[in-house]
C-alpha positions as CSV (number, residue, x, y, z in Angstrom):
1,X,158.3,149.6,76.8
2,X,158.1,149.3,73.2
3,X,160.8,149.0,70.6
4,X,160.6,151.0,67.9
5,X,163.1,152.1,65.1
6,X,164.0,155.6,65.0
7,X,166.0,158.0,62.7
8,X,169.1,159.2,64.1
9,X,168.1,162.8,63.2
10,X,165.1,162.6,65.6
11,X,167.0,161.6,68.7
12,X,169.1,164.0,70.7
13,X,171.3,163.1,73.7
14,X,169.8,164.1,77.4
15,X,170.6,167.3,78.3
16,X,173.3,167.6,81.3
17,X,174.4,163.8,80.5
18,X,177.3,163.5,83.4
19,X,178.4,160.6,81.3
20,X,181.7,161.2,78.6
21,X,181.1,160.2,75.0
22,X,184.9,160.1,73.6
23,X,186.2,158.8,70.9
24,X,188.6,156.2,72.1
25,X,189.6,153.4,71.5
26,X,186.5,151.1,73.6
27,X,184.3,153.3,71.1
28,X,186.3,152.1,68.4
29,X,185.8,148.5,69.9
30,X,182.1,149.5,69.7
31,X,181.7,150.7,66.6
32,X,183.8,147.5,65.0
33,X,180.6,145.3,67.3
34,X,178.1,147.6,65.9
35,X,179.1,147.2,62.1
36,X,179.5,143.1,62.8
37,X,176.3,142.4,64.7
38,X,174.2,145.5,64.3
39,X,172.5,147.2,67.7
40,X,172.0,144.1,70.3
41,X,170.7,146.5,73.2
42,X,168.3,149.1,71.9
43,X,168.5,152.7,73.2
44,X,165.9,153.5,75.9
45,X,164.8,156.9,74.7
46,X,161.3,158.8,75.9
47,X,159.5,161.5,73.7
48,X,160.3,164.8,74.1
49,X,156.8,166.4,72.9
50,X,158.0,167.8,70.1
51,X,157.9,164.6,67.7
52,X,161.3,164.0,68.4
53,X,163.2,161.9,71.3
54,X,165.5,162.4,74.4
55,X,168.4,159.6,74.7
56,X,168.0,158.3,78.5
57,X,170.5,155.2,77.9
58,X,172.7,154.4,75.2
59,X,174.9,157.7,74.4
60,X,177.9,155.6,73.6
61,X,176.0,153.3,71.1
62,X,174.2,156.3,69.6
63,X,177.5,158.2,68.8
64,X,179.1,155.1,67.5
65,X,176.0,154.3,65.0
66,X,176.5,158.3,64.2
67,X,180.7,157.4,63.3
68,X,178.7,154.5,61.0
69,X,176.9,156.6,59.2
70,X,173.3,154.5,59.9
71,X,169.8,156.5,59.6
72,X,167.6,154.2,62.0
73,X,168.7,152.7,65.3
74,X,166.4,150.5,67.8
75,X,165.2,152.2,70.5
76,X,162.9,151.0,74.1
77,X,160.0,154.1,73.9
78,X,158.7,154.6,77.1
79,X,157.2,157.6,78.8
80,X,158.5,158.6,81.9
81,X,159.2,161.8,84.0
82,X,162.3,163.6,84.3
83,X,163.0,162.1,87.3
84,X,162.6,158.2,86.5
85,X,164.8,159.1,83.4
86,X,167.6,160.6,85.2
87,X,167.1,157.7,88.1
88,X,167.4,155.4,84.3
89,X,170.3,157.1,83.1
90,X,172.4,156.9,86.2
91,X,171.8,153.5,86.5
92,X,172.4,152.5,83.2
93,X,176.2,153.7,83.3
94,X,177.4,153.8,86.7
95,X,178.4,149.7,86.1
96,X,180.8,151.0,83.9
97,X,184.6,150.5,84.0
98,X,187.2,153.6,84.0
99,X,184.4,156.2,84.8
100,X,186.4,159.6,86.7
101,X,185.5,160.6,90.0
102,X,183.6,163.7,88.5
103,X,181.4,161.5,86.3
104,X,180.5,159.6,89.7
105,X,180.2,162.9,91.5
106,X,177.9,164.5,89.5
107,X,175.7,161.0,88.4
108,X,175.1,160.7,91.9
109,X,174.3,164.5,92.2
110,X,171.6,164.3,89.7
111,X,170.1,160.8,90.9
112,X,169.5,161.9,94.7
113,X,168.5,165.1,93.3
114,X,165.6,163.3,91.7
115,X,164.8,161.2,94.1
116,X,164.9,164.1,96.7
117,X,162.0,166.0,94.2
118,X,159.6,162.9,94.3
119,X,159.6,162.7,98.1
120,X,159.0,158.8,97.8
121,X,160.8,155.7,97.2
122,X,162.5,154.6,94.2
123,X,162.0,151.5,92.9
124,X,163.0,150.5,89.4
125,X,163.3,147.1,88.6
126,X,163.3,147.1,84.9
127,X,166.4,145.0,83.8
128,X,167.7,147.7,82.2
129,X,167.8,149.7,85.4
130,X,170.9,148.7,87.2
131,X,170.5,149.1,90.9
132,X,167.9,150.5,93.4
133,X,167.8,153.6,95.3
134,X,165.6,154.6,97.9
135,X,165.6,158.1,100.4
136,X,165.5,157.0,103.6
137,X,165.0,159.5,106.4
138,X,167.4,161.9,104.4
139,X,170.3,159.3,103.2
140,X,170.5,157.7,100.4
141,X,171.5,154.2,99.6
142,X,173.0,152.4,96.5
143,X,172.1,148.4,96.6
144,X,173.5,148.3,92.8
145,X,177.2,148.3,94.0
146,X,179.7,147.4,96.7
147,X,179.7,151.8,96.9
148,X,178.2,152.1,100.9
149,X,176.1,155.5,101.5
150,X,179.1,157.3,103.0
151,X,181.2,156.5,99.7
152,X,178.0,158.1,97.5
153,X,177.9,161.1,99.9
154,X,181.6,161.6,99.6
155,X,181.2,161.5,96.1
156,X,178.3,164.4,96.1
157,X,180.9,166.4,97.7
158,X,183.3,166.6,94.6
159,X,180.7,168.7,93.1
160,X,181.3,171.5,95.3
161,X,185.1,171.8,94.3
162,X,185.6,174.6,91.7
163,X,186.3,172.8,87.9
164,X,190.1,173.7,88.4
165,X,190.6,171.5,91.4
166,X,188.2,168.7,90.1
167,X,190.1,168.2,87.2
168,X,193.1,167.2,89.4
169,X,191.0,164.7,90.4
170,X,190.0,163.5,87.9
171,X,193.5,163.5,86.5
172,X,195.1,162.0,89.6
173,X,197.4,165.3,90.7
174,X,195.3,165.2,93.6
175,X,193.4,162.3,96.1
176,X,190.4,162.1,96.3
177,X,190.3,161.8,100.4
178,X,191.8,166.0,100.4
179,X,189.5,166.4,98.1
180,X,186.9,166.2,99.9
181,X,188.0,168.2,102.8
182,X,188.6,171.0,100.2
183,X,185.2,171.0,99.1
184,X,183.9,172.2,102.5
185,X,186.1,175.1,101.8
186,X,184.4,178.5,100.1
187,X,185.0,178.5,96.2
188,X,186.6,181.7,96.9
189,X,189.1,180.4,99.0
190,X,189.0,176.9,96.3
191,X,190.6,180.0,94.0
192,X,193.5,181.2,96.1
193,X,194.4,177.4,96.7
194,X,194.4,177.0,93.4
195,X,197.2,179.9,92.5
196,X,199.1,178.5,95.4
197,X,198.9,175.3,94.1
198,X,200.0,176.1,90.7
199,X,203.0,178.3,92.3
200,X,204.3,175.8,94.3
201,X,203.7,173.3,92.2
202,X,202.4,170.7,94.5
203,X,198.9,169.5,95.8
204,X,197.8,169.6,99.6
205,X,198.5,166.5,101.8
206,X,195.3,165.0,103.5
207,X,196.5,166.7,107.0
208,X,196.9,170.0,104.8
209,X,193.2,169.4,103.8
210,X,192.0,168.9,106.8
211,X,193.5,172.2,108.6
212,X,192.4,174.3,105.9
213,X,189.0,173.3,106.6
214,X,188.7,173.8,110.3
215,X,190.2,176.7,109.5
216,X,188.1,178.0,107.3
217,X,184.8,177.0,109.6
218,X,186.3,179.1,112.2
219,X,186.8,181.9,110.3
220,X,190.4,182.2,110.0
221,X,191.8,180.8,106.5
222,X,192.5,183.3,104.2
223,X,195.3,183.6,101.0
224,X,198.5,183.9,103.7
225,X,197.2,181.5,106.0
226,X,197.2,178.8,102.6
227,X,199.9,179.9,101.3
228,X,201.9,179.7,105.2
229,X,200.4,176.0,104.9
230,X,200.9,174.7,101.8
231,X,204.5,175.8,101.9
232,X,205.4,173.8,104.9
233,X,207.2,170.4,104.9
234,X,204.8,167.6,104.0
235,X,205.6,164.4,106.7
236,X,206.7,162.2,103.9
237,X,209.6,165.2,102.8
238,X,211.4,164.7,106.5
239,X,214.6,163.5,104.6
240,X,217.6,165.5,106.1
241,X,218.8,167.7,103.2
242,X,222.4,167.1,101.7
243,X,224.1,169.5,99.7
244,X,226.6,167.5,97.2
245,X,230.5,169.4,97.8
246,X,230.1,170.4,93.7
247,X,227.1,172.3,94.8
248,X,228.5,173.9,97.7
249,X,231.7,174.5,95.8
250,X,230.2,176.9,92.9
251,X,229.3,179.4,95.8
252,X,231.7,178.9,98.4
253,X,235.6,179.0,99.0
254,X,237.0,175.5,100.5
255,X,238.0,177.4,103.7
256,X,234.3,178.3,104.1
257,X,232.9,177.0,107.0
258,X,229.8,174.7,107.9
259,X,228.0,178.0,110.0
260,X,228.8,180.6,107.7
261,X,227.2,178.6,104.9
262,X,224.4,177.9,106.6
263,X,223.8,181.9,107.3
264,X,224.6,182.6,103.4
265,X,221.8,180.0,102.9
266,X,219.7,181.2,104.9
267,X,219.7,184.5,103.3
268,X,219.5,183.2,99.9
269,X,216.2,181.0,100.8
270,X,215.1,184.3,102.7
271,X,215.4,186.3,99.3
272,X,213.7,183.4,97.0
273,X,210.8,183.1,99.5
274,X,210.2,186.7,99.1
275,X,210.4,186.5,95.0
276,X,208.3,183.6,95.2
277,X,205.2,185.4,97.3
278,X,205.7,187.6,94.9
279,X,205.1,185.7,92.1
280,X,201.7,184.5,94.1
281,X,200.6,188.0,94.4
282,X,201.0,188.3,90.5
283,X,199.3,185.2,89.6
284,X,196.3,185.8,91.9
285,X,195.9,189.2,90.3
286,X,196.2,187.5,86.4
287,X,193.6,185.0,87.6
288,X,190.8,187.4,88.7
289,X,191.0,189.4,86.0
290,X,190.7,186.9,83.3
């Protein structure tokens, strides 16, 4: 590859970059690097036919030169095919710290992708190239990382999880381990566990995750069978329940007792759980006609 200096105004970022470019404060921490000591790692760019260039690696440093205000910016020209470049992209960020599960999701997504359309072996060695990975009788392996095949894989499978549900993954309202059973579900189904979730205001256990997809690969999940699920006592909620006397006093006389409570509870919860389906119903109906 050559290096070459290039106008800002020619280059353009790739197209479908899984990769965030925010403005926070490690990009502040670059752009304070960049205006002290300049670009010390080129961009690796390849021409995009049209006189102009496609950013393969270095988004971050681009946008930060961009904050600066520069008009040229060292770049690595080299020709490659889509493939090798997205093979070059993933590589070049996947060593980096803080990235969120969907960034990992869909990086690996696009790489075995790639590497799935050649139909050989991929070998890239270049230094700027972080890792190897090769298709193996259908699998593919990362040698770049401590990440084994299975952990890749698992990844892959947060791309099948409607945007709603990955960004509680990424934002850590749900694991990542029920994640993944969720993603096996149908996205229509992804959508009513979505309305139940936000109803009920909690996420599915790992056990929950798991149910709903056998159940749904035998045919039998539906909106009530989620809902019927997701409503039920997680193990780590088997506390016994203890009404403080102030409580208990608002609502009933002092000569009221313990079983006749109870049955006024009951009712009450009875009455609430019907509101509450309710309330489901009317959410559902909101979110598919948005």
């Amino acid at each position: 590859m050559i290096v070459k200096k290039i106008e800002l105004s020619k280059l353009h970022p790739y197209e479908g970059n899984p990769f965030r470019v925010t403005d926070d404060d490690q990009m502040e921490m670059l752009v304070d690097s960049i205006k002290a000591k300049g670009i010390i790692e080129p961009l690796i760019v390849r021409p995009d036919g049209s006189g102009e260039y496609e950013i393969i690696s270095g988004h971050r440093r681009f946008h930060a030169c961009k904050k600066l205000g520069l008009k040229m910016i060292p770049c690595y020209v080299s020709e490659m095919s889509r493939e090798d470049a997205i093979v070059v992209l993933v590589d070049s960020n996947l060593y980096r710290d803080g990235l969120l599960p969907s960034e990992k999701a869909f990086a690996y997504k696009m790489k075995w992708d790639a590497v799935k359309h050649q139909g050989k072996r991929t070998d890239l060695t270049s230094r700027h190239v972080v890792g190897k990975l090769e298709k193996t009788s259908g699998t593919l392996q990362t040698r770049s990382n401590d990440e084994c095949e299975r952990t890749i894989q698992r990844y892959i499978r947060l791309t099948y999880l409607i945007p709603e549900l990955l960004k509680m993954v990424d934002e850590k309202r749900m694991a990542i381990t029920p994640a993944i059973e969720i993603s096996y579900i149908p996205q229509e189904l992804q959508k009513e566990l979505l309305v139940t979730i936000e109803s009920e205001q909690a996420v599915p256990s790992l056990s929950q995750a798991q149910r709903m997809r056998k159940l749904s690969g035998e045919g039998k999940l539906d909106a009530d069978m989620i809902l019927e699920i997701m409503c039920e006592r997680k193990s780590n909620q088997r506390e016994a329940l203890k009404v403080p006397p102030e409580i208990l006093g608002k609502y009933f006389k002092s000569d009221a007792t313990p079983k006749f409570m109870a049955e006024i509870i009951d009712k009450a919860l009875a009455l609430y759980a019907e509101n509450q389906r309710a309330k489901v119903k009317a959410k559902k109906k909101n979110y598919y006609e948005r």
